[in-house]
C-alpha positions, 0 to 999 in steps of 0.5 A: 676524900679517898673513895671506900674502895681506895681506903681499902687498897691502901689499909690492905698495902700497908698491911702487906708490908706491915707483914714484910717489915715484921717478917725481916725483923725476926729474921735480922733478929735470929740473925744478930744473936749468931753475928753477936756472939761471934764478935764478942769471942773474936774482940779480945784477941783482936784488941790485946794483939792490938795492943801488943803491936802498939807497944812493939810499933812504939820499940821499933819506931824510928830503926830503919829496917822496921817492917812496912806493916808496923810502920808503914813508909815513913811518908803521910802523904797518900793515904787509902782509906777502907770504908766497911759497908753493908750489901743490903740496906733497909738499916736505917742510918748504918750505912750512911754513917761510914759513908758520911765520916769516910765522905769527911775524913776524905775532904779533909785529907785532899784539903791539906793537899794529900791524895786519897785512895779509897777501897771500899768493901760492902755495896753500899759504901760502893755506891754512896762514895761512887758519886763524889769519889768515883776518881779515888775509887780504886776497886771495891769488895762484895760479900752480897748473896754470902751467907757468912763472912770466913776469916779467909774473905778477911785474910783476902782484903788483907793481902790485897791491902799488904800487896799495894803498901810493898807496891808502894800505892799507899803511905797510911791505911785507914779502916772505918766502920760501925762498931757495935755497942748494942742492939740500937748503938753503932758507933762509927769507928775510924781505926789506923791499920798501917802503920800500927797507931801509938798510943799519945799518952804513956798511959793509955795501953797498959802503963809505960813500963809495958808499952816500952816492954822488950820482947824476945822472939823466938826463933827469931825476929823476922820470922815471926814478924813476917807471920804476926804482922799480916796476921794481925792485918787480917785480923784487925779486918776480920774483927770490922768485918763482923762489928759491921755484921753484928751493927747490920742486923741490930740496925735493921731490927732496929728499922724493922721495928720502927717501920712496922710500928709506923705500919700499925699507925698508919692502918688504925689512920686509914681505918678510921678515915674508912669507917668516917667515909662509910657512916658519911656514905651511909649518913647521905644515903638515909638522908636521901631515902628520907628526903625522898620519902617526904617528896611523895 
């Protein structure tokens, strides 16, 4: 058994950390509220845009001059693949989910003879696909030490993403990420960005009467496509961007909860193998007064 004076040094560690794990889940909980609310207000633009571009990607498929950011390249044969990660961890499982489906969807695509490209964007994705993937990492984006994701950082990735399709690096472009359902629910989501996903079903964006839906532009078609279709990159970006922040913060609540509840038990264990050692200490020592006693 432990001495009294290592029981102590233990019991007054976990208490330390028990402070630092209560600490970091009030600030990840001040943290969600504002990262919350700013997904909510950006996930219905984000998803009707969505939508439209499905409707018009499904008008325009096959036309030999569609745009590349509509329907991509024609070609399925290198795919770039957009892990988005946190910078941090203590978050539980929420960064080795993306890592675990990218890690999947990865093997899957080199199995059917395809090439993959990934391009990862948080520190921690980085350095998870690093150890099996370091031949298909092609860069990697960091937000560590950013207080805040802008839009702007979103309109960045998505023209560095833009660039490499006119460069033609890339035929289909995938982004995965941990979509936040609630404070204890990521779910991690595998969205196709280029080119623009085409519902299967007539049924699944808003009937086949809108989804084949002839659109005027104004002033004209390529004007607009050449501002909306990167827009809308952006945007879909942007949107990952703050699912995976909002995901973070309720994750790391979530393990910060946990662990400081792990913490509580843990010192009432340690407590009550201190007070056992002592009355044992106490107990030999009466017996040895005792025994001493009845010597002389």
């Amino acid at each position: 058994m432990p001495s009294l004076k290592a029981l102590r040094g233990r019991i007054a560690s976990v208490k330390s950390t028990q402070k630092i794990t209560s600490a970091m889940k009030m600030v990840a909980a001040s943290k969600l509220r504002r990262a919350q609310t700013r997904v909510e207000a950006a996930r219905p633009y984000a998803q009707r845009m969505e939508r439209m571009l499905a409707s018009l990607a499904a008008n325009v498929a096959g036309q030999p001059n569609a745009p590349r950011l509509l329907v991509g390249t024609g070609r399925d044969q290198v795919h770039l693949l957009v892990p988005v990660t946190g910078d941090r961890g203590l978050a539980g499982a929420f960064n080795s989910s993306v890592g675990r489906l990218t890690r999947g969807l990865a093997r899957r695509l080199q199995s059917e003879g395809k090439t993959v490209k990934i391009l990862p964007v948080g520190r921690k994705g980085r350095d998870m696909l690093r150890r099996d993937f370091a031949d298909c990492l092609i860069g990697d984006v960091s937000f560590a030490g950013r207080k805040s994701i802008d839009f702007a950082d979103a309109q960045a990735i998505a023209a560095r993403i833009a660039g490499m399709l006119e460069a033609g690096e890339f035929d289909v472009c995938t982004l995965v990420f941990n979509r936040f359902a609630s404070v204890i629910s990521q779910v991690t989501t595998e969205l196709r960005l280029i080119p623009v996903a085409v519902p299967e079903q007539a049924q699944a964006a808003e009937g086949d009467a809108a989804r084949r839906a002839m659109y005027e532009f104004e002033p004209d078609e390529e004007t607009i496509l050449a501002r909306l279709l990167p827009q809308n990159l952006a945007v879909q970006v942007y949107r990952a961007l703050l699912e995976n922040a909002a995901g973070f913060y309720g994750a790391q609540m979530t393990a910060m909860d946990n662990a400081t509840r792990n913490a509580g038990d843990m010192i009432k264990r340690l407590t009550l193998n201190y007070n056992r050692a002592r009355q044992a200490n106490i107990t030999r020592e009466l017996i040895e007064i005792i025994s001493g006693a009845e010597a002389l």
